[in-house]
N, CA and C of each residue as an Amber inpcrd file, in Angstrom:
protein
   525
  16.0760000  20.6600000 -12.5550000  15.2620000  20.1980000 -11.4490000
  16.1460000  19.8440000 -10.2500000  17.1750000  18.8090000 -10.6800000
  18.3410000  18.8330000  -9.4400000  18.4880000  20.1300000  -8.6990000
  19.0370000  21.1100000  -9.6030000  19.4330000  22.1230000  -8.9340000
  18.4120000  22.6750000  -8.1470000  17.2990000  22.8020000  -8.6790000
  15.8770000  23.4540000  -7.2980000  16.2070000  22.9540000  -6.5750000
  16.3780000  21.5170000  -6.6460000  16.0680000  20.6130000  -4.9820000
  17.2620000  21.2460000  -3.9430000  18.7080000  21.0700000  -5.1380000
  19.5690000  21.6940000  -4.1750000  19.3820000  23.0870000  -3.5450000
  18.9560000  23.6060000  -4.3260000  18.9270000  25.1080000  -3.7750000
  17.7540000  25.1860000  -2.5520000  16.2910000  24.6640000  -2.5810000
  15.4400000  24.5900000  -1.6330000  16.4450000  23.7970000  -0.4250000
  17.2770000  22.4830000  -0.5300000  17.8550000  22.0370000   0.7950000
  18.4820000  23.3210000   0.8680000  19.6260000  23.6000000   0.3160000
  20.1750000  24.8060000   0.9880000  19.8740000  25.6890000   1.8350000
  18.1140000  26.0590000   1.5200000  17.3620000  26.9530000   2.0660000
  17.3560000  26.5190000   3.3400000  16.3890000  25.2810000   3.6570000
  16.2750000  25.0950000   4.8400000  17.1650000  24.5260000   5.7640000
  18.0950000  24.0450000   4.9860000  19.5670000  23.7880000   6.1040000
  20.2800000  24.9970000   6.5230000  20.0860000  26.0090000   5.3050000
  20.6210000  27.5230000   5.8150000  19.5290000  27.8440000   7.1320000
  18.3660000  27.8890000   7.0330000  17.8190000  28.3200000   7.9150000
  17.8190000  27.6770000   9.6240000  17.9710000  26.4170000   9.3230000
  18.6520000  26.0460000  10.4580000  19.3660000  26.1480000  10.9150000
  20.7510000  26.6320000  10.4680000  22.1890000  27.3790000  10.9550000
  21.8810000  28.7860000  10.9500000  20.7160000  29.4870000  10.8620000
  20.8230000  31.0150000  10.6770000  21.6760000  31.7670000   9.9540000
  22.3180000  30.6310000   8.4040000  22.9270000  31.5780000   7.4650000
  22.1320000  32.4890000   6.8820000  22.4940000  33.7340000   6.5430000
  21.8780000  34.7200000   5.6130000  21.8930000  34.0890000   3.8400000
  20.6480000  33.8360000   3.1300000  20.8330000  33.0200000   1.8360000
  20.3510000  34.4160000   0.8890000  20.7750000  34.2820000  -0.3460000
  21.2470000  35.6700000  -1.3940000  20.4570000  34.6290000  -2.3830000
  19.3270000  35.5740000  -3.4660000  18.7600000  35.2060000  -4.2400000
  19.1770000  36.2200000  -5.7780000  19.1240000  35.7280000  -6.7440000
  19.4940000  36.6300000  -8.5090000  18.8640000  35.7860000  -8.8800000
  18.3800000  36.2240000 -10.6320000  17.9210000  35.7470000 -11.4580000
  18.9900000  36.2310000 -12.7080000  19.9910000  34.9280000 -13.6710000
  21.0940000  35.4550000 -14.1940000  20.3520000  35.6600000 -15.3860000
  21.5370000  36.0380000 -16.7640000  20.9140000  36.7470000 -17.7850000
  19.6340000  36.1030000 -18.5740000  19.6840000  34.3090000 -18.1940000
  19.1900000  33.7260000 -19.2490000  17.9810000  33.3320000 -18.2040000
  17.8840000  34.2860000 -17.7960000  16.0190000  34.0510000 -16.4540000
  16.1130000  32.7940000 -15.5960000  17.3260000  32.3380000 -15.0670000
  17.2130000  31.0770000 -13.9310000  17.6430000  31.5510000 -12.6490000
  16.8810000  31.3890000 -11.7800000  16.4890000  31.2670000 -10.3390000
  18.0580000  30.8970000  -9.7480000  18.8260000  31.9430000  -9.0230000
  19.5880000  30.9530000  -7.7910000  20.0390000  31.1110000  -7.0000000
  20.3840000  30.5670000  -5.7520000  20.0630000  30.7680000  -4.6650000
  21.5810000  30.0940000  -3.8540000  22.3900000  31.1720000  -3.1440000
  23.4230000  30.8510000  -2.2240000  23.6910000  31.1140000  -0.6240000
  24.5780000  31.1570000  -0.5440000  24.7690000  31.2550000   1.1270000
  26.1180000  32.8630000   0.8030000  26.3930000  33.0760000  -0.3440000
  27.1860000  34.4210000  -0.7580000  26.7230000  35.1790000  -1.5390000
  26.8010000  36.2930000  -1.3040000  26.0180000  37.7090000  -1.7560000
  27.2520000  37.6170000  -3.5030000  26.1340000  37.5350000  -4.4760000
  27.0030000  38.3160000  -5.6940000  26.1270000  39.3230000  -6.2260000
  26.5590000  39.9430000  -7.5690000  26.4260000  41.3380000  -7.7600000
  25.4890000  41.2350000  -7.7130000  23.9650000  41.8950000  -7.5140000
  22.4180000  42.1740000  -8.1780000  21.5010000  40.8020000  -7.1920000
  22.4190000  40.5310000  -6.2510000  21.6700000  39.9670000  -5.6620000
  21.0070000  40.2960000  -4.4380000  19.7720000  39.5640000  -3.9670000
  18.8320000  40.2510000  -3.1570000  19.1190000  38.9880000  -1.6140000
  18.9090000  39.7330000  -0.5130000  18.9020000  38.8310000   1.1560000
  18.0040000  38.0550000   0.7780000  17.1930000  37.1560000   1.4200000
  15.5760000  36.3630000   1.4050000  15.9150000  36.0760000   3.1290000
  15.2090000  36.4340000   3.5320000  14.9510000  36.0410000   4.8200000
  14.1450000  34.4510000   5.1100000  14.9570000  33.7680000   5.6410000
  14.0590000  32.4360000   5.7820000  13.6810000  32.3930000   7.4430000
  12.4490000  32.0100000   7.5710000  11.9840000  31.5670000   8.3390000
  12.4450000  30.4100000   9.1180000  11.8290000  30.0090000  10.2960000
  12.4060000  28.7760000  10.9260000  11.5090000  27.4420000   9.9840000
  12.2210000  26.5350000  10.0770000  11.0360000  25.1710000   9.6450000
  10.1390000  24.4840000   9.9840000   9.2530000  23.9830000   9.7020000
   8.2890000  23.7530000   9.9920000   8.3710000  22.3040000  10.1860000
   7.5030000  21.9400000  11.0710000   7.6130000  20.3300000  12.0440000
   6.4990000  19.6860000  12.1760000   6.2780000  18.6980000  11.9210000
   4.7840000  17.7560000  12.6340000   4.7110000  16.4170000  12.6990000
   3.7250000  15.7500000  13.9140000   3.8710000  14.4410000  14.1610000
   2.9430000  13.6380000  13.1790000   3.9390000  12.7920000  13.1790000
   2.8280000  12.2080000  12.5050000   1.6450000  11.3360000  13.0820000
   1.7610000  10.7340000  14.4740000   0.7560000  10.6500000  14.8130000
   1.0180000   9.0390000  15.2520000  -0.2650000   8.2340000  15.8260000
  -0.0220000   6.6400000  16.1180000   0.4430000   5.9700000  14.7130000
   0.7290000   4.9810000  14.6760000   0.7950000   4.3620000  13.4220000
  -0.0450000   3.2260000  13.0710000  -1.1440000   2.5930000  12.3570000
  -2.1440000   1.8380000  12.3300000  -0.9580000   0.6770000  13.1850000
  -2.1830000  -0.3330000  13.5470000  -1.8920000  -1.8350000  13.9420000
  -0.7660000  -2.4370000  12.9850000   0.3920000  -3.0980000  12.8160000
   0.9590000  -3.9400000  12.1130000   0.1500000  -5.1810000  11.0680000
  -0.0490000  -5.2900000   9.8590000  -0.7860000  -6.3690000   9.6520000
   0.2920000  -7.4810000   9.1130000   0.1680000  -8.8370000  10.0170000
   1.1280000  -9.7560000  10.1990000   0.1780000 -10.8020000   9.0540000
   0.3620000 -11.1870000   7.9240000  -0.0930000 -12.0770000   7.1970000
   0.0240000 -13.2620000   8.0170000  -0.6970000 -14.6270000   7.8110000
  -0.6340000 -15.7880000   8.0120000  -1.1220000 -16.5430000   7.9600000
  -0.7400000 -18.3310000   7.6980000  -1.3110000 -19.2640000   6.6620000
  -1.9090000 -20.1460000   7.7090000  -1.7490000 -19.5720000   8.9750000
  -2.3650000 -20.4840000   9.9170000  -3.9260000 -20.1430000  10.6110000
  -5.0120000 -20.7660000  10.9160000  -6.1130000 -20.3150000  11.3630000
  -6.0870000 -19.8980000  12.3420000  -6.9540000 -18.6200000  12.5880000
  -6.7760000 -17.9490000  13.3330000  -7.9370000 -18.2270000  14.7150000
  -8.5160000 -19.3370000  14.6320000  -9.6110000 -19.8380000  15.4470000
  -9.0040000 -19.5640000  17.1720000  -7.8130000 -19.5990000  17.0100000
  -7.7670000 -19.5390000  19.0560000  -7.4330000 -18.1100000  19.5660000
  -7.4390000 -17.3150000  18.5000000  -7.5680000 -15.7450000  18.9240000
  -8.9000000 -14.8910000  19.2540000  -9.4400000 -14.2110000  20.3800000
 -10.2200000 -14.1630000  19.9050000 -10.5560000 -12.5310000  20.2990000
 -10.7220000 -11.7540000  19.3180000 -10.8580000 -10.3050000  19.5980000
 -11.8750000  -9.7860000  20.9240000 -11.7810000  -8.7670000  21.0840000
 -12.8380000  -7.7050000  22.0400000 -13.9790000  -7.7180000  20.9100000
 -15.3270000  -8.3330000  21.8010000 -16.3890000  -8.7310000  21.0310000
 -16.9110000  -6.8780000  20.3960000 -16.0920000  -5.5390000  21.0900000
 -16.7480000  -4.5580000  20.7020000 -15.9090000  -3.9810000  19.3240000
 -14.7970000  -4.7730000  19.2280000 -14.5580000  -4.1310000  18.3290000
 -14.8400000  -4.9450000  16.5970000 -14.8600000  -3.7630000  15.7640000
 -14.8980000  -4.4000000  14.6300000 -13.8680000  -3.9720000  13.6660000
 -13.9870000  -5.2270000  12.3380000 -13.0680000  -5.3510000  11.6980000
 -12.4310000  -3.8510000  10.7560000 -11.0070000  -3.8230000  10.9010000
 -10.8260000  -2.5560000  10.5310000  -9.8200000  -2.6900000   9.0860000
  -9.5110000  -3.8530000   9.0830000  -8.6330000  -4.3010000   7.7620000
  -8.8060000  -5.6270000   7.4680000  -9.0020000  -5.7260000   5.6170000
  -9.5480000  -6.8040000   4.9920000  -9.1560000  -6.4960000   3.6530000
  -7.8520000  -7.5680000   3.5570000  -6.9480000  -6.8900000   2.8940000
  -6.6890000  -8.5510000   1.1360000  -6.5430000  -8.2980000  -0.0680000
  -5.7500000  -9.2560000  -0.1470000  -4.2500000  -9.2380000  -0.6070000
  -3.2220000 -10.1340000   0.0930000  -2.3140000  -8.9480000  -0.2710000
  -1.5800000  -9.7120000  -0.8650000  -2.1560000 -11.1050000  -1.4480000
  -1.5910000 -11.9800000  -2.5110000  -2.4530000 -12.7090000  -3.2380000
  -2.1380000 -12.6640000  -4.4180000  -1.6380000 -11.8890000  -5.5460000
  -1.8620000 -10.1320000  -5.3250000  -0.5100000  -9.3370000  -5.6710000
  -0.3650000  -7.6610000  -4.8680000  -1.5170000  -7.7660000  -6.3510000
  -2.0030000  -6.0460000  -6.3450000  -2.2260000  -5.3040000  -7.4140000
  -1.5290000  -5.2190000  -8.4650000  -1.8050000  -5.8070000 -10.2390000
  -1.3030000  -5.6420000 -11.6590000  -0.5430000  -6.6050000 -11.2670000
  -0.0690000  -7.7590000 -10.1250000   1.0810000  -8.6960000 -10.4450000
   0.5040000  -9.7140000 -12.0610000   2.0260000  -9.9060000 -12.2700000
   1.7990000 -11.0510000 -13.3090000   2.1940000 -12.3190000 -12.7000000
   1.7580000 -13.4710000 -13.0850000   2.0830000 -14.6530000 -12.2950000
   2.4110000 -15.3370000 -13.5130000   3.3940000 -16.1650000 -13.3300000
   3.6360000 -17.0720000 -14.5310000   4.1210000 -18.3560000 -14.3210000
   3.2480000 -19.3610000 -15.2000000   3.2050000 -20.3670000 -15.3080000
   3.0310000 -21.3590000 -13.2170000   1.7150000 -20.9970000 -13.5720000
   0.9660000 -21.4260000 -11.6970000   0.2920000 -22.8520000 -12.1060000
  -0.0410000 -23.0390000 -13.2780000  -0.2520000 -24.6840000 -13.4900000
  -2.0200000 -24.3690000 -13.1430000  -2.4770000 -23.5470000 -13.3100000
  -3.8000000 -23.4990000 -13.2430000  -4.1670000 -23.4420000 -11.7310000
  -3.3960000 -23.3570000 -10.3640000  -3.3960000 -23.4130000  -9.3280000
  -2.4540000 -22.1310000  -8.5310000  -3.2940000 -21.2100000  -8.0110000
  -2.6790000 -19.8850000  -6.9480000  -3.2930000 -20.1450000  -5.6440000
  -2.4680000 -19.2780000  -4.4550000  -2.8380000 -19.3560000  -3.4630000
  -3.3520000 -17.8420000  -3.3420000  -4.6310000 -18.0530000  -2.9910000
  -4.4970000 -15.9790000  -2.6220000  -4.4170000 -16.0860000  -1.1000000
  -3.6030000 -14.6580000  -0.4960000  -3.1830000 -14.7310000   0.7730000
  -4.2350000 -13.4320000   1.4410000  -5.0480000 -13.0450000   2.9870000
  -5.7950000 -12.2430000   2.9460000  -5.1770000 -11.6980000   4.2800000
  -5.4400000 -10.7270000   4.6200000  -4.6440000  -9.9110000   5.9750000
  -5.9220000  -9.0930000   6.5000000  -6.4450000  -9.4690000   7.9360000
  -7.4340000  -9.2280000   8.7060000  -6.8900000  -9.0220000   9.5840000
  -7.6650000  -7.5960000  10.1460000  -7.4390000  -7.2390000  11.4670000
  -8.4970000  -6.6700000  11.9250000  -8.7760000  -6.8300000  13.6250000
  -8.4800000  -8.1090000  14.1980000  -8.5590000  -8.9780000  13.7630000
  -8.7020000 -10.0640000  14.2230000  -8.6380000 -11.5460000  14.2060000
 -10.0450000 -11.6910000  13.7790000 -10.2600000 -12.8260000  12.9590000
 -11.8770000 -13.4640000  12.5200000 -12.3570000 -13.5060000  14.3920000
 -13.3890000 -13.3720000  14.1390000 -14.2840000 -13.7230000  15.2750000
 -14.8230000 -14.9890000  15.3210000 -15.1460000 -15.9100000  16.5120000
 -14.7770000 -17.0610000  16.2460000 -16.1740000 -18.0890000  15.6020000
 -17.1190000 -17.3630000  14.7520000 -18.1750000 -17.5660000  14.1110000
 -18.0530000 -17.3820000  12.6930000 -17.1940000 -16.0780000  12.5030000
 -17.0190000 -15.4550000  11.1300000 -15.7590000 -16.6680000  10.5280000
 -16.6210000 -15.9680000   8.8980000 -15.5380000 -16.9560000   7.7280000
 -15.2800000 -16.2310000   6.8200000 -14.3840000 -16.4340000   6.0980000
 -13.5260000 -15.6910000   4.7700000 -14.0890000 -16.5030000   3.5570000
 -14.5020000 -15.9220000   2.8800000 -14.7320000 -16.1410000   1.4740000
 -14.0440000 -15.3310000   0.5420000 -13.9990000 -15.9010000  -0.3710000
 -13.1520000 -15.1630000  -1.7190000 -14.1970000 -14.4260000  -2.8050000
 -13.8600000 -13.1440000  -3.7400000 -14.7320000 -13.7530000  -5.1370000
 -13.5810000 -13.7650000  -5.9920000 -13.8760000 -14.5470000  -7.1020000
 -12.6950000 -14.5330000  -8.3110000 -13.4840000 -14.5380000  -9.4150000
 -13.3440000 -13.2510000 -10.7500000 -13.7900000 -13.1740000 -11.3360000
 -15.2670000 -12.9730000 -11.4850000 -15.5920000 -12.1970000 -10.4840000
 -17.2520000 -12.0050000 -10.3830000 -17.7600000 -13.5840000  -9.7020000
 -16.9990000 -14.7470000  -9.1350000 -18.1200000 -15.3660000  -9.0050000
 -17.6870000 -15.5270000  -7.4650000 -18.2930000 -15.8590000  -6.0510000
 -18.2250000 -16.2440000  -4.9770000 -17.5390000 -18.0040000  -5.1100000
 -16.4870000 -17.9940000  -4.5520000 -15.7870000 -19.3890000  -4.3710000
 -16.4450000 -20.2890000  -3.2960000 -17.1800000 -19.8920000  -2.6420000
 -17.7750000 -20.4380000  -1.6120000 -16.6530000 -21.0780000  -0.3440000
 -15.4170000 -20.7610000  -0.1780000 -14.5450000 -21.3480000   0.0220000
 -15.1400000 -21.6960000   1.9300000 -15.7700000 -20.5170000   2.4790000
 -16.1130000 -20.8870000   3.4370000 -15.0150000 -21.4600000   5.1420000
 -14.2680000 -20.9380000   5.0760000 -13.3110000 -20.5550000   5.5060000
 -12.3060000 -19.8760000   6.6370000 -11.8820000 -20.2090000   7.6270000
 -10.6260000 -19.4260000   8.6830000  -9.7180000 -19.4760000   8.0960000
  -9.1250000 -19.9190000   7.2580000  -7.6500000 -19.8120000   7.0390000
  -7.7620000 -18.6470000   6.2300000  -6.4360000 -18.0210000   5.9970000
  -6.0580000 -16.9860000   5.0140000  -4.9270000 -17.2190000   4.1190000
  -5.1840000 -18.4570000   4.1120000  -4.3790000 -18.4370000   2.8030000
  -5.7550000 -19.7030000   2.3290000  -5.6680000 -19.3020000   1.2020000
  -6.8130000 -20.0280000   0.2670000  -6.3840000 -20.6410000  -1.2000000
  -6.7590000 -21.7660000  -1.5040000  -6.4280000 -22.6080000  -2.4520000
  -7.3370000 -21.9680000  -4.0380000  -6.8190000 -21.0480000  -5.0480000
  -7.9550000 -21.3310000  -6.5320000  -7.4560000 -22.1120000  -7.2520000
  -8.1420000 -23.2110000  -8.0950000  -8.0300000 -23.7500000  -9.3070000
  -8.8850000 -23.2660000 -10.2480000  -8.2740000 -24.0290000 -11.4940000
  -8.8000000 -23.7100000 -12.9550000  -8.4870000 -21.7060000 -13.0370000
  -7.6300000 -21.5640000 -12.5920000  -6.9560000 -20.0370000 -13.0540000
  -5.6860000 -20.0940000 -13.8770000  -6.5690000 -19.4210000 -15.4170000
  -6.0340000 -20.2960000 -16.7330000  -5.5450000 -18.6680000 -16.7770000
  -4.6490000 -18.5830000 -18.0220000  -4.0090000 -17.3430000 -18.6120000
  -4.8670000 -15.8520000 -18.4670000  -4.9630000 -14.9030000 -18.4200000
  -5.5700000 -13.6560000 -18.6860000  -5.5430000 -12.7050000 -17.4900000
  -6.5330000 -12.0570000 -17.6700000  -6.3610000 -10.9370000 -16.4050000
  -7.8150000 -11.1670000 -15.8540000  -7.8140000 -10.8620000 -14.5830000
  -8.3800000 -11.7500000 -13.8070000  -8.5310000 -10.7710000 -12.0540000
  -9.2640000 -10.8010000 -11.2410000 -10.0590000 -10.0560000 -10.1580000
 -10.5840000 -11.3440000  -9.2020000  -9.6300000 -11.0990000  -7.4910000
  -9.8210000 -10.9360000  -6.2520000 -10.4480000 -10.7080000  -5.2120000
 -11.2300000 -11.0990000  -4.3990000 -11.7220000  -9.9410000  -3.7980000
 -12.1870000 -11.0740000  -2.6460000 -11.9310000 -10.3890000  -1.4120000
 -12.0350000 -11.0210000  -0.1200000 -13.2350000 -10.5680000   0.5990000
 -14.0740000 -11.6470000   1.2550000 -15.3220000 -11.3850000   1.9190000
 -15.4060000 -12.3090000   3.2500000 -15.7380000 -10.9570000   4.6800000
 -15.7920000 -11.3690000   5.7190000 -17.4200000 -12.4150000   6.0290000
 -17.9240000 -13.1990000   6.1890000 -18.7980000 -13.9290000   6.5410000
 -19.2630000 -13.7690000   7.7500000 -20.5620000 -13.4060000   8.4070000
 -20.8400000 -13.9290000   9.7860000 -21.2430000 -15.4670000   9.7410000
 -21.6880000 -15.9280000  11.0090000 -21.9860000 -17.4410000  10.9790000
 -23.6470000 -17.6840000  10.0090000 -24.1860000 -16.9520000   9.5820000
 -25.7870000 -17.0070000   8.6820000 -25.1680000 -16.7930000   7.0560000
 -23.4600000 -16.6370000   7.3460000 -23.3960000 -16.4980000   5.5680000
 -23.3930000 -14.8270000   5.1200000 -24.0110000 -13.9460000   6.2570000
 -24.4310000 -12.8390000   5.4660000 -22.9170000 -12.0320000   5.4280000
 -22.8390000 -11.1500000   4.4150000 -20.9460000 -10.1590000   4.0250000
 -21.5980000  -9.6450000   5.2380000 -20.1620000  -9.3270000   5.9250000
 -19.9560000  -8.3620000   7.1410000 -19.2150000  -7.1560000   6.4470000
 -17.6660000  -7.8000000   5.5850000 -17.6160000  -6.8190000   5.0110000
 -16.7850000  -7.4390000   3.6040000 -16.1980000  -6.1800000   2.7360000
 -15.4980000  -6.8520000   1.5700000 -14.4530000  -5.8650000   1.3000000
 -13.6580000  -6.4450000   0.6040000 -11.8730000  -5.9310000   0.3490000
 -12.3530000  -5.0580000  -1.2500000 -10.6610000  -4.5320000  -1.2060000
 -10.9560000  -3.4520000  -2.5320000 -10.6930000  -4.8520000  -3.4350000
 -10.9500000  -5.3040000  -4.6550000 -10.6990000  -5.5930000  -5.5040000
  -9.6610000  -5.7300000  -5.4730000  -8.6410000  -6.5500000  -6.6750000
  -7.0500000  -7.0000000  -7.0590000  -7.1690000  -7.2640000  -8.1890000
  -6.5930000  -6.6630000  -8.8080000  -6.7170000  -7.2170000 -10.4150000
  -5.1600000  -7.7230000 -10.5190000  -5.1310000  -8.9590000 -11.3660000
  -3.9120000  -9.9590000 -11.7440000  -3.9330000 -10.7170000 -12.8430000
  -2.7780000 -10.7380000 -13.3970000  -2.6890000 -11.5770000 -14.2620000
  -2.0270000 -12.6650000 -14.7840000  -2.0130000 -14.0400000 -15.2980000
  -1.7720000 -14.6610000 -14.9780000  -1.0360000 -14.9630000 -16.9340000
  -0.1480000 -15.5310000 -17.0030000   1.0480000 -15.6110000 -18.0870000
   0.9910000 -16.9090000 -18.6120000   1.3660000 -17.0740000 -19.2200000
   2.3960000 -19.0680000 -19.4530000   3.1860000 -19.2280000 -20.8900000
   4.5080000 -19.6600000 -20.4580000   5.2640000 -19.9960000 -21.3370000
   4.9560000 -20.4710000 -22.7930000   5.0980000 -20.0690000 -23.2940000
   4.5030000 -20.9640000 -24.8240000   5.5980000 -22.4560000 -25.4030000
   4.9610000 -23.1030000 -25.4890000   5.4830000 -24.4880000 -25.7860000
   6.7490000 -24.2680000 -27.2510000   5.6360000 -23.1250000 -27.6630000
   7.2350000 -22.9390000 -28.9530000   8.8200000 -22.5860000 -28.6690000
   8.4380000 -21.6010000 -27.3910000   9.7510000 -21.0570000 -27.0900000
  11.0660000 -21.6520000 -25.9060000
């Protein structure tokens, strides 16, 4: 497998210098590929390489534990990320004392009516909420589900995050 890779760079670094690259297949049927002609070997003409932009790059999302109440977005736009990005996806956490912080990453900014709610474990925390960083208790050992919800001011979801599944560890007193 190394060697493909080398031989494909070869290719296209040859083709960028306009070396002529020489292709054989030796006795035991493997593929290979140089910048020198040996016996039974064939030219390959390479083409030039191929290029593309990649394009804007989304907004930066800047986590933070502070409320976001004195920001206050373009009333036309809406929320385009609703994220939680603590506890990550499959983390294990160990020994949290029955107490995590989950951390949530919104963009734009809450609007200055809207609130963050959590769910954990299928149930709504009611946490009710600007900040993004949020306090759970009673999160005892096992595996266990996240999930962040934008609020307007009537309570109703504006919107909701993918799921997080996590799990949570603890030392055993024997060891």
């Amino acid at each position: 497998m190394v060697k493909c890779l080398i031989a494909l760079t070869s290719l296209f670094s040859a083709a960028a210098l306009a070396v002529p690259v020489w292709t054989w297949v030796d006795e035991s049927g493997q593929r290979h590929y140089s910048d020198r002609p040996v016996e039974g070997a064939t030219q390959v003409e390479v083409g030039t390489s191929q290029t593309f932009s990649a394009g804007d790059a989304p907004p930066p999302v800047v986590p933070s534990t502070n409320s976001q109440a004195d920001q206050v977005p373009d009333p036309g736009t809406f929320y385009t990320i609703l994220d939680v990005i603590s506890p990550e996806p499959e983390e294990t956490l160990w020994n949290i004392g029955a107490t995590m912080t989950v951390e949530v990453a919104v963009y734009p900014a809450l609007r200055a009516a809207h609130m963050i709610d959590v769910i954990y474990d299928g149930q709504r925390m009611e946490a009710f909420t600007r900040d993004l960083s949020i306090s759970i208790t009673d999160v005892f050992r096992g595996e266990h589900s996240i999930q962040a919800l934008i609020l307007d001011a009537d309570g109703a979801e504006l919107m909701r995050s993918t799921p997080v599944t996590f799990f949570v560890r603890q030392t055993s007193i024997q060891n």
